[in-house]
Structures are given as C-alpha cells and as structure tokens.
N, C-alpha and C positions, 0 to 999 in steps of 0.2 A: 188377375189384378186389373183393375178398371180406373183410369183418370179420368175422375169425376169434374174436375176444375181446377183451370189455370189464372190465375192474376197480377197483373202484374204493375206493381205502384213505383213509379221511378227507377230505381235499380235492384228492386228487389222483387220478387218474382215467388207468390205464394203458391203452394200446388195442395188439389187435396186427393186422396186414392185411397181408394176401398180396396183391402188384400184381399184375394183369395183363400178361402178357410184354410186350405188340404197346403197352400204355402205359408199361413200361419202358424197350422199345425208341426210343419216340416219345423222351422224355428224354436216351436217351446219345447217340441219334446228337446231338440238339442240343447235348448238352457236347462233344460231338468235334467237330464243326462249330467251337464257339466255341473251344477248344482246338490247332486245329489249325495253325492260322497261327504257331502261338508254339513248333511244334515241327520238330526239324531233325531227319532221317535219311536218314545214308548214302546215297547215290543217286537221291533226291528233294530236289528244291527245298523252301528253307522254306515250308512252308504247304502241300502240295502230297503228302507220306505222305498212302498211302489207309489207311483205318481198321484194317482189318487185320491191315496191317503194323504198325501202332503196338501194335497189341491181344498180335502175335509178340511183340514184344519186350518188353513192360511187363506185361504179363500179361491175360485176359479180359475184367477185370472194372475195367481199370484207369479207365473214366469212369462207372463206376456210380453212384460217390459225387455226383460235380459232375450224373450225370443225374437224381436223383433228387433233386435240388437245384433243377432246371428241374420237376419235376411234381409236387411238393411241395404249391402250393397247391390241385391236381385233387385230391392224395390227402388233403389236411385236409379239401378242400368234402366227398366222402365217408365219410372215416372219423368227424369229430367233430361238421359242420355237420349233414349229414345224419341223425347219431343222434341229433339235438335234445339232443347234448352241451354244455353250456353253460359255456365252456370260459374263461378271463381268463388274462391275462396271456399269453409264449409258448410256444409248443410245446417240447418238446423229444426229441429223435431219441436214444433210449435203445438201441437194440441194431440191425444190419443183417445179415441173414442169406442166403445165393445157396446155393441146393441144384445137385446136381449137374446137375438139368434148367434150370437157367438160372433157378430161379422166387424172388422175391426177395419173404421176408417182412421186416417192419419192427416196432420198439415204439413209439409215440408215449406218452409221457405230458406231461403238462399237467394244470395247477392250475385247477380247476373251483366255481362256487359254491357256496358251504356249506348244508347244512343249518340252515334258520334255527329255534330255538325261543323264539315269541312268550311275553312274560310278562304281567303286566296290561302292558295299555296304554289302557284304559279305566276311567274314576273315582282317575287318578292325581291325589295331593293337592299342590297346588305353594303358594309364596308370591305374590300377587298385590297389591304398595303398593298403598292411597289414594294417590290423587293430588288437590293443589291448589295453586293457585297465591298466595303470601301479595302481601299488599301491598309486602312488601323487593323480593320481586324485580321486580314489575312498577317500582317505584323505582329499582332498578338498574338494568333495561332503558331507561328515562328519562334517566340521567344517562348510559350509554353512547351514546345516541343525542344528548345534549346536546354530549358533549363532541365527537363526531364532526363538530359544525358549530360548535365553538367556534372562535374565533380568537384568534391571539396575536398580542403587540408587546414592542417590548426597550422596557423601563424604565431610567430614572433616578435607581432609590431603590434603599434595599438590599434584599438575597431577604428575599421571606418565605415560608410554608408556602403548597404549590400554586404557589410562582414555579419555573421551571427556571432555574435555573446552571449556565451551561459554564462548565467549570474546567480550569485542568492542576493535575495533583498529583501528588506522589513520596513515595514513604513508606521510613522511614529506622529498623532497628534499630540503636538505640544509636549514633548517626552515619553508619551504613550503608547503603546504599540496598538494598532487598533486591525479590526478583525477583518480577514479575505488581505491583507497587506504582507503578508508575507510569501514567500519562494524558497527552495534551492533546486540548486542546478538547475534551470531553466533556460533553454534556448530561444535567444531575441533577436530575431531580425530583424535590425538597426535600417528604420527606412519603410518598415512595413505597415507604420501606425496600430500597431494592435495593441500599444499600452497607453498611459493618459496622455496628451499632449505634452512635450518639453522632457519628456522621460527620455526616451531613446537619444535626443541630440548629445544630455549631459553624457551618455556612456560613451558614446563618439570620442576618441581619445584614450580610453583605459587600456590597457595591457593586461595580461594573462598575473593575478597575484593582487593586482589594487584594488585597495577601496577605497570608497568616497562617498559624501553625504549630497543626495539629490534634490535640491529645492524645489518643489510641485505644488502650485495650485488646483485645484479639481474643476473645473468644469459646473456653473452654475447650476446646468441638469442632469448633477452626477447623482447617486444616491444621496439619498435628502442627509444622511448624518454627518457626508462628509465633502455635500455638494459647496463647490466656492470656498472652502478650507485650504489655507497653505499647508504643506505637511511637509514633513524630510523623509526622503526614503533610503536607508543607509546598506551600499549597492556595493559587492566583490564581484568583481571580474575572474572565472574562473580559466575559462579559454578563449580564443578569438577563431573561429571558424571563417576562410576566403574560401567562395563559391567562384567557381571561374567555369564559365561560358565558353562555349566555341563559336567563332567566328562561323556568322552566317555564310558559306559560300559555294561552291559547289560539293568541295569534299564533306560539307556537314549534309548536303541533300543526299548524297551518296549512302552515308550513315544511318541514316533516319529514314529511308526511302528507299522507294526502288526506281527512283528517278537519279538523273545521271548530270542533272543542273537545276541550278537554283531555282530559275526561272519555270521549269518544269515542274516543280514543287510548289513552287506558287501559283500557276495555273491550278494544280491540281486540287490545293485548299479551297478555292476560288468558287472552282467547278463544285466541289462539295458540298460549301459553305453557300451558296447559291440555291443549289438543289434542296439542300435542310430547308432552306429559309422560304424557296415556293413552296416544300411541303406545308409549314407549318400555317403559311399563309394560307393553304388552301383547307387548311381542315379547320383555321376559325372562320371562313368562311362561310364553307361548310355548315358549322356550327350555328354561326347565325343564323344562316338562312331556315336552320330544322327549328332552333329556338324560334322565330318569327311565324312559319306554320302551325305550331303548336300554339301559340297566342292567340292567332285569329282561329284557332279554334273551338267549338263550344259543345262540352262535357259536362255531364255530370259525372265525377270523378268517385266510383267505389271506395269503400274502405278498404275492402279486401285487397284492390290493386296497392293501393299506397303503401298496407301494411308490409307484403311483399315487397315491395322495391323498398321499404323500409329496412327489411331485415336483411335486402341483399347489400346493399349498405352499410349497413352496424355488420356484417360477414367480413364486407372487403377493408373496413376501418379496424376492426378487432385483428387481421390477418398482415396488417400492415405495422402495428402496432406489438405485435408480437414477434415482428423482425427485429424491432427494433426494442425486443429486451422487454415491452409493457405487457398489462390487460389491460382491456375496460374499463374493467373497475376499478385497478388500480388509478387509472387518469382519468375517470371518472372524479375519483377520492379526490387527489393533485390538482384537478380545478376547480374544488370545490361546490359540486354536485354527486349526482348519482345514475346510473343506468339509464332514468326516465330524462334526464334532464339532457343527456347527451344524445339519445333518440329523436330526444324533441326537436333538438339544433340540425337533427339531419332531416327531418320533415319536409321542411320547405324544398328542397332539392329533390326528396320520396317523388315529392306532388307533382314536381317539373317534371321528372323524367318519367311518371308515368304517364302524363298527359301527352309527352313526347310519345311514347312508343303504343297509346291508341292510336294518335294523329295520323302514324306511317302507315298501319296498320289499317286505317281507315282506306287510305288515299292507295296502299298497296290494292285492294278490292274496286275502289271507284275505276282507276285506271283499268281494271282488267289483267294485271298483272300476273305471272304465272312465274314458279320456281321447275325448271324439269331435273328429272334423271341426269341430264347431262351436266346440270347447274351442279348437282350434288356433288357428284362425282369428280368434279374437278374441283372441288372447296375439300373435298377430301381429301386429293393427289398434293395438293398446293399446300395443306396442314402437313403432312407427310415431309415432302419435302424442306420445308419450314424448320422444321424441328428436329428432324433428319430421325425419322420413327418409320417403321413400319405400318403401310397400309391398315392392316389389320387392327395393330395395336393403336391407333387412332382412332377405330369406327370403335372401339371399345372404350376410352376416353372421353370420346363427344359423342355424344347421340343424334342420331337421325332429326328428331325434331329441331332440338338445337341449332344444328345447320342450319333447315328450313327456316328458323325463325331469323337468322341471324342474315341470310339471303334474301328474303323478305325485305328485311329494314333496310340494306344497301339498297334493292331496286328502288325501292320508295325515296329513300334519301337519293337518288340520282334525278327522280327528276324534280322531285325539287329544285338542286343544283342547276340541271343542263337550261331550268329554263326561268331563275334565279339571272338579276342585275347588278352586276359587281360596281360599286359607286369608292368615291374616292372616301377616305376615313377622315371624319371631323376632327379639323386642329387641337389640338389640348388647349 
C-alpha cells in the first residue's frame, strides 16, 4: 500500500493511497464469501455461483466496495496511524478510484487535531474570597443538628409559633372553591413561611377540633388568576404537634458528638466549616484561572471534539435525570422542545470545555511534562482506597489511558494555579 498524498486544510486532513492488489484482493474475495450465500443464479444453487460468474453478470468490480469495507482498518492502521496522523472523530471515504489494471486508489479525509496557540497561561490574575467562618453559622450548624434529635408530642392547647398543625383547608373565591386551594391533613409549620403571607399567624391560636374561616389576600405577583385577590380559606385544626429542642450544652455535645463540651463542638464545626469553605474557594479559583487560559487561547475548535464533549454531557444530564424519575425526552417534551433543542442549550458549555481540555493538553506538552509509572500507580492505590475496592477490580473499571489522561490535566492545571495571582473579588 503506497501514501501517495497527504493534505492538510485547517482541521481536516485529506490523504490519498493506492492499495495493494493481493490486499485488495484479500477484501473482495471476503465480501464475495460473505455475499454469496444471499445470491441466486440461474443454474447454481443459492449460495453456490462461483465468483466469477457473479463478477459476468454484475460487473468486475461489483464487491470492491463491501471488499474494501472488510480492509479498511489494515488501510487506516497505514495510511493515518502510521503517519502519526493524529486523527478524531471518523474517517470518511471521500472518492474510490479502479484504473484499468485493477489498481484501486482511495481519498480518506478526517478531522484532525488543531493547531493550538498558547496565550498567557502563566501570572493569570483571578479572584480568590477570604474565607471565614462567623459565629451565625457555626450557630446554625447547632440548631440543625439540635433539631435533627429533637422530639415531638401532640399537645393539648392551642398552635403557637414553632408548634406544627395538620389541618384541612379549602380556599374559596367569592364563594367559590377555586383550584390548587385545597388540603387535608396537612402538616404546618406555623413560623416557617411556606404558605401565603397572614395564613400561618391566623392558625396561631386554634386547638385540636376548630374551625375557622381565614381572610387572605394574595400577593400582587402570585399567580395571575388569583394574584391580589382577597379570598377566605375555611381551615380545621386537626392536631397540634410541640417540637422541643435540647438545650444546647455540654450533655447535648455528648449526644451528638464524640466531644465531651460544648465548646469542643464548636471548635470542631468551625475547623470544618473552615476547611469546606478553603476548599471550595480554592477550586473556583482554580476554575478561573483554567477558564482564563483557555480564553487567551487560539484554536480552531473540531467538530468532532465538540460533538464528543457534547454527547458526554447529554450522557451525564440524561443519567442524572434518570435518578431523579425522568428522560430526555420526556423533559425534553415538559419544556417544550425536543432532543436537538436541548443539545443545542448544552453546546455552548460542549465548546468551553473542549477548548478547556486542548488548552491543558497544549501547555501539558509546552512544559515538558511527563506522567510516570509511579504517577500511575499511586492514582490507582488512592481510587482503591477511595472507594474501599480492590486493586485489581479498579484497573478493570478505569483504564489505563483514562488515568493518564486524567494526570495529565491535574499537572497542567497546577501550574497554571502555582503561578496564577490571587486578587481580591469585585464588590457586588
């Protein structure tokens, strides 16, 4: 097989190669083989015309196509592997040509890596918060945890603020019962705001057995039919639920801890709540600064790459979506489009992140950067442990490249970071 010409116009990359007969040959006879059974002529049993004969009537050349279809991947390992063509997405079979000696050139083109041109990606200025943690929220964190071991009992006296109330209720414009306005048994927690304004205060008072008719206005920018509408909502009190709380103090840190005072408990939220909040600061940091290298960079961005980090996307949205009970296309339907249209909306994000991951990918190579054996092997000890799996059954899960690829993008992403300028963050 002979590569007669290579060329190459922006990101795609035309090649042309003249087979080899005796590896032409090898192909058609195999598509005549596989073809043969499924054809009937005159005087031979189905399956059973010799080559030939098929070739008299249909013409020479008539399994060339489906042969070159069977040697197809011998002629890519040549034409594109072995040119250290660096080739994405698939080939595509652009012209086939049979000269009168039987000799069959071909065009291959395919879409090929870009040319990447690196911008700063070093002393990039990003925003970096302070971080700290106030006293509200380690108090907050307190009462979450307070109320996670509270206990409740139904009372005997009327709701007050912090009691819950099941109720049934119906709400009635102008005499009318109007729709989404009704309840029963319903638990209210009086104080929580999660029903109209002025609802919850009137229950305030009722007892276990009363009813009473609620006066409510709606809220100018409530639903339009029934936005700024007085309405009565006429409300039974069926139980009164008191929540009661333990007293913050050392025997509730005891409880809820493996701290032995209060104050140790509160350090420990602290320390936590601390810790969370440098991580998180550090990885939009982080973030900008990758976002910022990829901007000053200049690509001409594949289709191929896009369409890839397209489908990895509508992957990870369809799989998330299906935890939670959907498809696609079902919420697809539900927002009023279809498959292409919610594709389309992930596009823009395709396009960032694949310009992201030539960027690193660039700058991993400029630097000189290198992933070893030892890199590996300890990205594999550390998934292992992670996930508390066995070695083995890890390297069968994730694959070799995968790692590499994924070690790759940390080193690249570090030095961006280590030599990235953390600046204070613009006032709102």
């Amino acid at each position: 097989m002979n590569v007669k010409n290579i060329e190459r116009n922006g990101n795609v990359t035309t090649i042309v190669v003249e087979i080899d007969k005796d590896l032409m040959e090898k192909g058609v006879n195999a598509a005549y083989l596989k073809a043969r059974k499924n054809i009937q002529i005159p005087g031979f049993r189905k399956g059973k015309a010799p080559r030939k004969v098929i070739e008299s009537m249909y013409g020479a050349h008539v399994f060339y196509e489906d042969g070159l279809e069977e040697i197809f991947p011998e002629v890519y390992e040549e034409a594109v592997t072995k040119q250290e063509i660096r080739a994405i997405g698939r080939p595509s079979l652009e012209d086939l040509q049979i000269s009168e000696e039987n000799i069959v050139t071909i065009t291959i083109s395919t879409e090929v890596y870009p040319e990447v041109t690196l911008g700063d990606y070093k002393g990039i200025e990003a925003p970096k918060a302070e971080v700290n943690v106030t006293d509200e929220q380690v108090e907050a964190e307190l009462n979450t945890m307070a109320q996670n071991v509270s206990s409740t009992e139904t009372v005997e006296r009327a709701a007050e603020m912090g009691d819950t109330a099941n109720i049934d209720f119906e709400g009635f414009d102008n005499g009318v019962p109007f729709e989404g306005g009704k309840g029963e048994g319903f638990d209210l927690k009086l104080g929580s705001g999660s029903f109209v304004p002025g609802f919850e205060e009137q229950v305030v008072g009722m007892s276990a057995g009363e009813e009473k008719d609620i006066n409510i206005t709606f809220p100018e920018d409530y639903h339009a039919n029934l936005a700024g509408k007085p309405v009565v909502f006429h409300v039974r009190c069926n139980k009164v639920t008191a929540t009661t709380v333990p007293a913050m103090d050392d025997e509730f840190a005891k409880d809820v801890s493996e701290f032995d005072t209060l104050d140790e408990l509160k350090a420990d939220i602290r320390a936590k709540a601390l810790e969370n909040a440098q991580k998180q600061a550090a990885s939009a940091f982080e973030q900008a600064c990758v976002d910022k290298a990829a901007e000053n960079c200049t690509v001409e961005m594949p289709k191929a790459l896009v369409e890839a980090e397209l489908d990895n996307q509508m992957e990870r949205f369809a799989y998330q979506l299906q935890m939670s009970g959907y498809s696609v296309e079902a919420y697809a339907k539900m927002m009023g489009g279809d498959m292409n249209t919610i594709r389309n909306a992930f596009r823009p994000a395709a396009e960032k992140q694949a310009k992201i991951e030539l960027t690193l990918a660039r700058i991993f190579e400029v630097e000189g950067l290198t992933v070893t054996d030892e890199d590996i092997a300890a990205e594999y000890d550390a998934l292992a442990e992670k996930y508390a799996l066995a070695l083995e059954k890890v390297k069968t899960m994730v694959s070799l490249e995968e790692i590499r690829t994924n070690l790759e993008t940390r080193k690249a992403v570090k030095v961006i970071v280590d030599n990235a300028v953390a600046v204070a963050p613009k006032a709102e």
